[in-house]
MIVEXBA-556518 format. One line per field, with one value per residue (C-alpha): residue in one letter; x, y, z. Coordinates in pm, 1 decimal. Layout:
BEGIN
type a;...;
X X;...;
Y Y;...;
Z Z;...;
//
This chain:
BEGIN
type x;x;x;x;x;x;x;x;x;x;x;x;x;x;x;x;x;x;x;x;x;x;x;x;x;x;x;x;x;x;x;x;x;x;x;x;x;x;x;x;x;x;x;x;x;x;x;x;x;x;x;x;x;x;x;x;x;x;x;x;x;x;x;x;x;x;x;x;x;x;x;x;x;x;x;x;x;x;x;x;x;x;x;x;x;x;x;x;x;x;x;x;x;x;x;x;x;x;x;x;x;x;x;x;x;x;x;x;x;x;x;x;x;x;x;x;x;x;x;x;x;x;x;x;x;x;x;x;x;x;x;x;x;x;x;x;x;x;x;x;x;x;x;x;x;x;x;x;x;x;x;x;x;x;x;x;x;x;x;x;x;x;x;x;x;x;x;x;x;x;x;x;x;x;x;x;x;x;x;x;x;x;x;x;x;x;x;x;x;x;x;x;x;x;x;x;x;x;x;x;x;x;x;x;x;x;x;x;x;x;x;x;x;x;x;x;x;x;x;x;x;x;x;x;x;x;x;x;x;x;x;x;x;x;x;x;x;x;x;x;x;x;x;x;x;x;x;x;x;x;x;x;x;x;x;x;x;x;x;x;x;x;x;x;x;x;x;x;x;x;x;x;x;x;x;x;x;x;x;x;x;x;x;x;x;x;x;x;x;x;x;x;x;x;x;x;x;x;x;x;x;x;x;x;x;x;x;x;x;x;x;x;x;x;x;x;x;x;x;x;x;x;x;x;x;x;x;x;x;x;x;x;x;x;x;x;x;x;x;x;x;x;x;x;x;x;x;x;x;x;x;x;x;x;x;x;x;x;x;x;x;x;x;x;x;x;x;x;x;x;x;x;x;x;x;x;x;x;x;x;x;x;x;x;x;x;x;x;x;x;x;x;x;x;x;x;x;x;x;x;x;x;x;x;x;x;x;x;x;x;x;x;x;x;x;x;
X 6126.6;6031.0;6259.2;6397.0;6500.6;6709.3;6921.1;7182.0;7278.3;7532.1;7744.1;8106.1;8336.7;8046.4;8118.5;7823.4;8057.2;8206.5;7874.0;7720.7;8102.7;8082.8;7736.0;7838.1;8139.7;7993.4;7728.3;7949.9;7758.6;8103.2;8194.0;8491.8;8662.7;8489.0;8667.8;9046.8;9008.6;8961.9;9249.3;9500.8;9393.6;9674.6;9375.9;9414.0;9233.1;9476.5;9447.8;9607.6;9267.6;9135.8;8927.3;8559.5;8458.1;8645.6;8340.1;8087.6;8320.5;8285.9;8348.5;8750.2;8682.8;8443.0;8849.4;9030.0;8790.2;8700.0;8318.5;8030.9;7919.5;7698.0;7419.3;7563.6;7351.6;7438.8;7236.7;7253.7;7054.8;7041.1;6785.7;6499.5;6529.7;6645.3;6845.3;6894.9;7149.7;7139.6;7438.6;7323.4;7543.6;7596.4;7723.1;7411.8;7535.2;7480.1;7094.9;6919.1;7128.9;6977.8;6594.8;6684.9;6792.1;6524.3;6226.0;6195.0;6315.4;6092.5;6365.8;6628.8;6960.7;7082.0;7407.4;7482.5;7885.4;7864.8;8154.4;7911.3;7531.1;7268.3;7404.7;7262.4;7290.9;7118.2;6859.9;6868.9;6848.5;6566.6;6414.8;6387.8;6296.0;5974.6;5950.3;5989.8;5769.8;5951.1;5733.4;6061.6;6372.0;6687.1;6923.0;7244.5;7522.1;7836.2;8166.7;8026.7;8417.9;8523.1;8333.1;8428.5;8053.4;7943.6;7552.9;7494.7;7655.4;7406.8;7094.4;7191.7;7190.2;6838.5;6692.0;6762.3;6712.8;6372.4;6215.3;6341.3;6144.4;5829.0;5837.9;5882.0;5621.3;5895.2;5741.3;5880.6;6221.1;6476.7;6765.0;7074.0;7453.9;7745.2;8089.5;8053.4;8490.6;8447.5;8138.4;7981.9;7599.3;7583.2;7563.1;7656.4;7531.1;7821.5;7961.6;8099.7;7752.6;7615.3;7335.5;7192.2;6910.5;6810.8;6841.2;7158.3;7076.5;7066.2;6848.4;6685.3;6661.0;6577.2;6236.8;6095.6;5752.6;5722.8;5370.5;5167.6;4838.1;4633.2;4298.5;4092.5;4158.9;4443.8;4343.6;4544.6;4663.4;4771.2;4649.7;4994.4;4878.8;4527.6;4534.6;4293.7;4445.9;4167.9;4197.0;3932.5;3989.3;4002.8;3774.7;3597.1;3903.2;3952.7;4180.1;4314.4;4701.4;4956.0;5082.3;4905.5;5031.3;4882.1;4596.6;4404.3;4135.7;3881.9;3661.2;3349.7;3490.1;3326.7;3585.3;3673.7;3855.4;4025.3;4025.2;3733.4;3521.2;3344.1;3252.5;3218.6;3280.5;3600.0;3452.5;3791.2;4148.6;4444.7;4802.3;4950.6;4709.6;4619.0;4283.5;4274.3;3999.2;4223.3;4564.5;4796.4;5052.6;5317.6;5200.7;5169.0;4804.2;4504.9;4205.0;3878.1;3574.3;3216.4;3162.7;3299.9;3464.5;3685.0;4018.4;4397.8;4739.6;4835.6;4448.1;4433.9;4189.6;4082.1;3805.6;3505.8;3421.7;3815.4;3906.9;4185.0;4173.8;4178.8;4276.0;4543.1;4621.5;4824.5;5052.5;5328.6;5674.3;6001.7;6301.0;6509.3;6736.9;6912.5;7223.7;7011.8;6731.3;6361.1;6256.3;5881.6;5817.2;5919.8;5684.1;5764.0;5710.2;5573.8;5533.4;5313.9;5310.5;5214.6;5088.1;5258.6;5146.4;5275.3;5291.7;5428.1;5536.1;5254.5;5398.8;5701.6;5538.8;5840.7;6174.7;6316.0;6635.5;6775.1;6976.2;6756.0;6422.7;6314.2;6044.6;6224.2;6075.6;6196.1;6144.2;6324.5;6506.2;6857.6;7045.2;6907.8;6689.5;6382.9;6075.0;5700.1;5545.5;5209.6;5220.2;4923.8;4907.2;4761.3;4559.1;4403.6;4606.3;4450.4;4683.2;4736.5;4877.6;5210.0;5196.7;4907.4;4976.6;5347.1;5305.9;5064.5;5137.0;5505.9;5570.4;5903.5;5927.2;6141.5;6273.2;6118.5;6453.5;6681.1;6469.4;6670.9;6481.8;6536.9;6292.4;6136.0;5692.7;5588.3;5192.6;5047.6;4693.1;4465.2;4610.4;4347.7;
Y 4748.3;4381.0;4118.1;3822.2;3479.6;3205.0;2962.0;2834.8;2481.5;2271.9;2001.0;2075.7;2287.9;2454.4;2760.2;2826.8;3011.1;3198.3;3332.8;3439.2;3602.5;3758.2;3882.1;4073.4;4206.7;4325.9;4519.1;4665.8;4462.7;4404.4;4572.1;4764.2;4519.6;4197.7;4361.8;4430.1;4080.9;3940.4;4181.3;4015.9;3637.9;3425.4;3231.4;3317.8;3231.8;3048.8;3385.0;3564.3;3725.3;3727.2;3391.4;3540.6;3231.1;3338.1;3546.2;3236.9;2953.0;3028.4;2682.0;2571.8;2242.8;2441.8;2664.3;2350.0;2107.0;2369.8;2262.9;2392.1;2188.3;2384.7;2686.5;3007.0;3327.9;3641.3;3949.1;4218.1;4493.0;4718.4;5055.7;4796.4;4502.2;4320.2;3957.0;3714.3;3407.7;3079.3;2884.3;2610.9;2237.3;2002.4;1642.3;1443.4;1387.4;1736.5;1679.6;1775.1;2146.9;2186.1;2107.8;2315.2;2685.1;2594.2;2580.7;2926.8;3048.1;3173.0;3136.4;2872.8;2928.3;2573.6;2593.6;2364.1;2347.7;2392.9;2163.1;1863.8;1946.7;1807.8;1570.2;1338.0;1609.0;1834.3;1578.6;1581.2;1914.9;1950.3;1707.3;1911.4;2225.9;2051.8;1888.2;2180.0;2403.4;2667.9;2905.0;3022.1;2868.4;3034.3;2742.0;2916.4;2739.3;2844.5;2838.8;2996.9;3081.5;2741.1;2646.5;2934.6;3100.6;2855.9;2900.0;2533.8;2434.0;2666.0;2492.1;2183.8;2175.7;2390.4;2138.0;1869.9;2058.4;2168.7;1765.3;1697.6;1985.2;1898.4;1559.1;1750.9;1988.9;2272.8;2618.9;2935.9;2826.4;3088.5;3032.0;3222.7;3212.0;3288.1;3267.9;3363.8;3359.8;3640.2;3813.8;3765.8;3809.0;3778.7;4180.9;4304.7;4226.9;4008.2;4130.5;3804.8;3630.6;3870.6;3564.4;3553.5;3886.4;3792.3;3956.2;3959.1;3734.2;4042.4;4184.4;3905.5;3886.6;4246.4;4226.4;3845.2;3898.6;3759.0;3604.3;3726.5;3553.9;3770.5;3623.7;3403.5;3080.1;3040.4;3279.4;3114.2;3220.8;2957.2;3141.4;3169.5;3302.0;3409.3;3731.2;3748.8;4094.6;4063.8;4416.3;4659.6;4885.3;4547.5;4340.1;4144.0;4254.0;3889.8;3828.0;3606.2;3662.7;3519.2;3587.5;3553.0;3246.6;3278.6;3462.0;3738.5;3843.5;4120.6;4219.9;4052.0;3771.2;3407.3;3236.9;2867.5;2722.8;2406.3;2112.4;2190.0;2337.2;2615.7;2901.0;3280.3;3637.1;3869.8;4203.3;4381.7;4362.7;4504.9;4606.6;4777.3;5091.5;5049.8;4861.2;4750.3;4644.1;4387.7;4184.0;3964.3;3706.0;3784.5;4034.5;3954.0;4084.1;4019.5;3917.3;3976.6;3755.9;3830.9;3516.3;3380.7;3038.7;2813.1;2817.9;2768.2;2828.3;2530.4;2633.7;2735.9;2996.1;2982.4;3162.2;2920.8;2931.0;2764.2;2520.9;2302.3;1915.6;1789.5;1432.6;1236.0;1025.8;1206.0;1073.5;1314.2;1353.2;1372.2;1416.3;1250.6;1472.8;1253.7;1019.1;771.1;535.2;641.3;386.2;288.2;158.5;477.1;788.9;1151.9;1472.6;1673.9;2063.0;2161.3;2598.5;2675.5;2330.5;2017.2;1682.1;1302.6;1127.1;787.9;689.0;442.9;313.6;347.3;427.6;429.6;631.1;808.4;713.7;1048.0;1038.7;835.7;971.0;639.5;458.0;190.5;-4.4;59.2;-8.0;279.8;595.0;691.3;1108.4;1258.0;982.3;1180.2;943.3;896.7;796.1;816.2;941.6;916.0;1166.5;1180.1;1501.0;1601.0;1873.8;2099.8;2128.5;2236.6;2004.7;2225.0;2220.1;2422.1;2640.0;2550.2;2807.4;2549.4;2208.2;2157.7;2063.8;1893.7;1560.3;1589.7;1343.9;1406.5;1228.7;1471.3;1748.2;1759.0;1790.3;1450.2;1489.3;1780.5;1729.7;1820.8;1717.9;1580.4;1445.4;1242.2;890.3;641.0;
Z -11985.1;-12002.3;-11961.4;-12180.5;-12041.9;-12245.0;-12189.5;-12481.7;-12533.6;-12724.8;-12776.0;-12576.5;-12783.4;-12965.3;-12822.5;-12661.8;-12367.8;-12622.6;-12776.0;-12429.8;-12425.3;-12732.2;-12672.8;-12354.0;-12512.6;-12796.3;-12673.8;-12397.5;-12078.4;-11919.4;-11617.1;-11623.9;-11341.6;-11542.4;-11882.7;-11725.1;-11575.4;-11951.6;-12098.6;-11848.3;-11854.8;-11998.1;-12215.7;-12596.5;-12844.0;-13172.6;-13327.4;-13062.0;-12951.9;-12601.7;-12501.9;-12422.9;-12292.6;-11936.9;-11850.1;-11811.2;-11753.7;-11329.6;-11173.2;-11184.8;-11308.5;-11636.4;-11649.0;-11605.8;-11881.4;-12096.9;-12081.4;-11877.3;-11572.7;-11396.6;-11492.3;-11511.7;-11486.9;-11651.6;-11651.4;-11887.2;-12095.5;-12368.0;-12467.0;-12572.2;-12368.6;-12022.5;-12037.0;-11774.0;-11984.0;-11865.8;-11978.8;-11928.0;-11956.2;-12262.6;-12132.8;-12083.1;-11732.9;-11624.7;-11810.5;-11450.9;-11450.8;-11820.4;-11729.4;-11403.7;-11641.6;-11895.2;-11691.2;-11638.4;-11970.4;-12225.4;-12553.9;-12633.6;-12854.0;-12954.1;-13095.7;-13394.3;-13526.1;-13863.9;-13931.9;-13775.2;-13821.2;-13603.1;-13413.0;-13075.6;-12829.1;-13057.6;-13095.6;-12711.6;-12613.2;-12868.6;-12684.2;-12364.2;-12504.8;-12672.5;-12284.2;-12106.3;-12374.7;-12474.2;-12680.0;-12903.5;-13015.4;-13189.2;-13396.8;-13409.8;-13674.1;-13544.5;-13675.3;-14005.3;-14047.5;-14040.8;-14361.4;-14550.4;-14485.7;-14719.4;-14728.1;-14833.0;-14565.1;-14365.8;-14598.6;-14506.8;-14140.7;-14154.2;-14375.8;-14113.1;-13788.3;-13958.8;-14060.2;-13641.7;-13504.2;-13676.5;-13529.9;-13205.3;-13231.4;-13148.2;-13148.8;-13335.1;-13504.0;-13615.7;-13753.5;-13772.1;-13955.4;-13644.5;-13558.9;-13173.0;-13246.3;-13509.6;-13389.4;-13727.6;-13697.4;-13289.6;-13206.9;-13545.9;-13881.4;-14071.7;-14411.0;-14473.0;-14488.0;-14728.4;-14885.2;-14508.3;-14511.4;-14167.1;-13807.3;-13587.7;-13289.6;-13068.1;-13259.1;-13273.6;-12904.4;-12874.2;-13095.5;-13020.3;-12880.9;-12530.1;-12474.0;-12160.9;-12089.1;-11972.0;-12025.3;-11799.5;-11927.4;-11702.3;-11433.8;-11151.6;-10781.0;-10523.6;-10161.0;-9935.1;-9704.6;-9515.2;-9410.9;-9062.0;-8876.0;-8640.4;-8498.5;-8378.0;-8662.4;-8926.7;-8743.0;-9032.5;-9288.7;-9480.5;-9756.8;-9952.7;-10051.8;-10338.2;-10685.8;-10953.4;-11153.5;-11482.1;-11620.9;-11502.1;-11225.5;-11242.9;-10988.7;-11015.5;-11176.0;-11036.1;-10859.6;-10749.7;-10464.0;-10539.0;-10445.4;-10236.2;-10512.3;-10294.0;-10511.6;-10484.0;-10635.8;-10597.1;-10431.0;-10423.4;-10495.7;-10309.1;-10416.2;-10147.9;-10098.7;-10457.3;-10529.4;-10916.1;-11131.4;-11294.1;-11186.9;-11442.9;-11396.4;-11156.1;-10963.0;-10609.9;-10468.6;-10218.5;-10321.3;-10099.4;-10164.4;-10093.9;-9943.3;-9636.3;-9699.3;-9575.2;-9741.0;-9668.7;-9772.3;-10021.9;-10177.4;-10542.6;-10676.5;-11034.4;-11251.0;-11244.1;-11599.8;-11690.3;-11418.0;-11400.9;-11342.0;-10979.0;-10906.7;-10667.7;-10938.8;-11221.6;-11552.8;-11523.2;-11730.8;-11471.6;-11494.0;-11178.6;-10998.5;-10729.3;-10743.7;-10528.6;-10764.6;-10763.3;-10465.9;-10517.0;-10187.4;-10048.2;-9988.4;-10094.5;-10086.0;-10380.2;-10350.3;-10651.7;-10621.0;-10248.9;-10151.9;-10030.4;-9966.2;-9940.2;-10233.5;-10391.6;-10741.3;-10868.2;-11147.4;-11386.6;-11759.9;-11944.5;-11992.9;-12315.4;-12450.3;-12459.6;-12747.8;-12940.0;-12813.4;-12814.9;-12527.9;-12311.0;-12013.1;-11667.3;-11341.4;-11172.6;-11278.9;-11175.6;-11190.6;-11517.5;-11608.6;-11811.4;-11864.2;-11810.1;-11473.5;-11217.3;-10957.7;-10599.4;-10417.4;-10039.9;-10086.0;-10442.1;-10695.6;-10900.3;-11219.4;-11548.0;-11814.6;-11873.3;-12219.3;-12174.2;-11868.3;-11716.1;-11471.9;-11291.6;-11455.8;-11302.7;-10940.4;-10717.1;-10559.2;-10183.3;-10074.3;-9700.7;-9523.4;-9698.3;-9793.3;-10088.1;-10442.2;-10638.9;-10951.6;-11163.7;-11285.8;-11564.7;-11549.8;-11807.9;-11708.2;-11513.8;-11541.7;-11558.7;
//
């Protein structure tokens, strides 16, 4: 059973709490202590009914606010699928937890109130789903109820969500008719929205094809670690181990080693006791070579015919992570998969009014500031750009006093 992760995001009081809610309760993915916890909660809905929203709102000030400040995970699953949620925030300030649930997250549901339409944060969150390359994106209107279930109404705010996302170059776009209050079209089919012949957005979520690359375009594994037992009975044993990050190896295959460029063939692969023809993305193996070369954890192999760019100097998108200001004149870390080296922000391109989407100059970037910059590095990467391959085009800058994370990569290319 394969798995299925999204992330939903909204303006506040959009309800996106109350579809995750909804979504669990109506397709019975509470536990029975989770569910007598709800029935007893003094939070009502105006209606009388019980306030869903109780089973994602975890931190007391997300209670005490009613809006969501941090990501919340929530895992659940039904006969055809596995879900992991992430509920993810809406104020801008909070932009960094956002980028942080969405980069791992192959589907995103952006609520729209159907009393409002698309709005700046819609614009915004748009934004980051196009940055962070999302392959599939679900536009739920909620509040269907409010307007009566009136499908123009419904047109409307497709029509204008539709003219933004071609300017965005957002992938698959579905969109869907809900009241997450009601349940209308979230795990059940609505009989109030009779003009909409689509899917529920379970079912939705149940059937959307999840993309595996499995060719050798991308074939990518970062080596973690050398394995040398040097034992009589494994004297010359030699392997390379890691997880495959993208792609797919075959014995046989030609093989390089970046950044140092030495070439070879794979003469064996190991799982366990098992020894494949053929490994995919995410599966953690060994690969033996028939060559003896010199290579190290932080190394990246790739299939020789499809090789990512190598350079110290990269253009890269970022999205700034730390309540101190990018300082130029300082030097950072940046982990990019397995490796890490010293780097140091070379220039500042530009940064994106959020709201606007709009270019502005800068010279630094403050917490959740998402823009364009270049970046040196002291030893070369070999990366994808991640709109191509975002399993090998993103990396983290460290601030090396702190070791704390202060900005997200996404790669874009060798910067002149």
């Amino acid at each position: 059973m394969d798995i299925l992760k999204f992330l939903t995001a909204g303006s506040v009081d959009d309800g996106k709490s109350t579809l995750i809610g909804r979504l669990l309760y109506d397709s019975e993915s509470i536990l029975a202590d989770q569910l007598e916890a709800l029935q007893q909660s003094n939070r009502k809905n105006d209606d009388g009914t019980i306030d869903l929203a109780i089973l994602t709102d975890g931190l007391k000030a997300e209670r005490e606010q009613g809006i969501t400040i941090d990501v919340a995970y929530k895992y659940f699953q039904t006969e055809k699928r596995k879900f992991i949620i992430a509920d993810t925030p809406g104020h801008i300030q909070y932009t960094r937890n956002m980028v942080t649930g969405a980069s791992n997250a192959d589907l995103a549901i952006i609520l729209i109130d159907a009393r409002k339409g698309v709005i700046e944060q819609t614009i915004r969150h748009s934004y980051l789903v196009s940055l962070l390359a999302l392959p599939h994106v679900v536009v739920a209107v909620n509040k269907m109820d409010m307007v009566n279930y009136d499908e123009t109404v419904f047109n409307k705010i497709v029509a204008d969500y539709r003219a933004m996302a071609t300017k965005l170059n957002l992938g698959e776009v579905t969109y869907i008719p809900v009241s997450a209050l009601k349940g209308d079209n979230i795990v059940y089919k609505s009989d109030k929205i009779t003009w909409y012949t689509g899917k529920s957005l379970l079912d939705h979520l149940e059937t959307v094809e999840i993309a595996i690359d499995d060719s050798t375009d991308h074939a990518r594994m970062p080596v973690q670690w050398v394995v040398r037992p040097q034992t009589e009975e494994l004297h010359d044993y030699r392997g390379y181990a890691g997880r495959v990050l993208s792609g797919s190896f075959r014995v046989n295959d030609q093989i390089t080693v970046l950044p140092s460029g030495f070439s070879s063939t794979i003469s064996k692969i190991e799982i366990f006791d098992k020894q494949p023809a053929e490994v995919t993305a995410g599966q953690s193996v060994t690969l033996h070579l028939k060559d003896e070369i010199d290579i190290s954890r932080g190394d990246i192999l790739v299939n020789s015919l499809h090789q990512p760019k190598v350079s110290q100097l990269i253009q890269s998108d970022i999205c700034w992570m730390d309540t101190k200001p990018m300082d130029q004149s300082l030097t950072y870390l940046i982990q990019h998969n397995s490796k890490t080296t010293r780097c140091k922000i070379s220039e500042v391109l530009y940064k994106v009014n959020i709201n606007t989407l709009e270019q502005v100059n800068a010279d630094t970037f403050n917490l959740n500031d998402i823009g364009s910059i270049i970046i040196k590095t002291a030893e070369p990467l070999a990366f994808d750009a991640y709109q191509d391959n975002k399993a090998n085009g993103g990396a983290i800058i460290i601030d090396s006093r702190t070791n704390l994370t202060v900005g997200a990569l996404m790669f874009r290319a060798i910067a002149d």
